[in-house]
N, C-alpha and C positions, 0 to 999 in steps of 0.2 A: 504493500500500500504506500508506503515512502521509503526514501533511501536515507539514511543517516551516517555523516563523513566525519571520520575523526580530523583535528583539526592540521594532521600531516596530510592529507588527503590532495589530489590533485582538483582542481576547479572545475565541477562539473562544465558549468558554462564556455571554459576555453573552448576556443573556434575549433579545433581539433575533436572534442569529445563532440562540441554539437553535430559537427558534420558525417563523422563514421555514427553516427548514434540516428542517422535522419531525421535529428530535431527531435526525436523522440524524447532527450535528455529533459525539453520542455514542457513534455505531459506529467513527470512524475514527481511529486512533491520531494523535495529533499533541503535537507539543513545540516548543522557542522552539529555534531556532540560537542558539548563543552566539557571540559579538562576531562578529556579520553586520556583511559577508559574508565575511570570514578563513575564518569556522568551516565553511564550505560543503567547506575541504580535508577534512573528518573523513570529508564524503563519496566523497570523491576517493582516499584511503586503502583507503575499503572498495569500490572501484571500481567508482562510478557516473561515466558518463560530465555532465556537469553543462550543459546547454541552457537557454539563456537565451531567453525569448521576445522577438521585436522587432519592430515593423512595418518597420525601416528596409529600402530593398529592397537594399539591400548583402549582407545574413544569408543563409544558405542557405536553403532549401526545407525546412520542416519534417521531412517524409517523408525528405529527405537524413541529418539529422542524427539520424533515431529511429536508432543503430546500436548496439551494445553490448548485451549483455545485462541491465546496470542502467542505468536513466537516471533521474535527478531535473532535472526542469522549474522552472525560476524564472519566477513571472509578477510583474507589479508593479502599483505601485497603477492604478486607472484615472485617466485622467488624463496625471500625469508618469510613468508606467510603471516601468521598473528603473534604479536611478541607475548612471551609468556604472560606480562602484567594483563594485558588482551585474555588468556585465556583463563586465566586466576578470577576475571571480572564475568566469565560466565557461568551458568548453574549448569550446562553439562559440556561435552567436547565430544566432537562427533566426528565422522570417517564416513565418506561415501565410498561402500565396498568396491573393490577394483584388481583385475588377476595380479595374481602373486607376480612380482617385479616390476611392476607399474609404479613410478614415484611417487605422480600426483599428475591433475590437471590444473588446464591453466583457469585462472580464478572465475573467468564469463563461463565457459562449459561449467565451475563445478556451482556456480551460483545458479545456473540454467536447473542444472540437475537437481538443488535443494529449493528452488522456486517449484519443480514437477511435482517432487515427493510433497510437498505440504500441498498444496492442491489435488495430490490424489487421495492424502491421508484425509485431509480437513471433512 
């Protein structure tokens, strides 16, 4: 329903994201979190359950942790992914399952795929 950017985050609005994004970037509400990732309780208040995406195979099973009525998904940069304080700040860490030797995906495919699962769970 909105997108929520910590305050490293790159500018939605740069001419770059609006243009590969077809302007699409202007349909979805979005705002910066203030003093990421603290500010992530404001969500937690209005209670969403807070999932953190991980490849590490320790996390749950995506599908496991889609439960609660609101959920906000954290994904992180590609690359170095969610810094620990990032994952410290959610109530669970999850793993979208993937064949054995597979790293990870890159962060649009894996936010694709946990935008699916809650829409198919919900």
């Amino acid at each position: 329903d909105a997108i929520l950017f910590g305050d490293r985050c790159a500018d939605p609005l740069y001419r770059r994201a609006v243009r590969v994004s077809m302007g699409h970037v202007l349909r979805v509400p979005f705002t910066t979190v203030p003093d990421w990732p603290v500010g992530l309780d404001i969500l937690r208040r209005k209670g969403f359950r807070i999932i953190a995406l991980t490849p590490n195979p320790a996390a749950v099973n995506l599908a496991t942790a889609m439960t609660g009525e609101r959920v906000a998904l954290l994904l992180g940069a590609e690359g170095p992914g969610l810094t620990e304080e990032a994952m410290r700040a959610a109530d669970v860490r999850a793993r979208i399952p993937m064949t054995p030797g597979t790293d990870s995906l890159n962060v649009a495919t894996a936010a694709a795929m946990a935008f699916y699962e809650r829409v198919r769970t919900a």
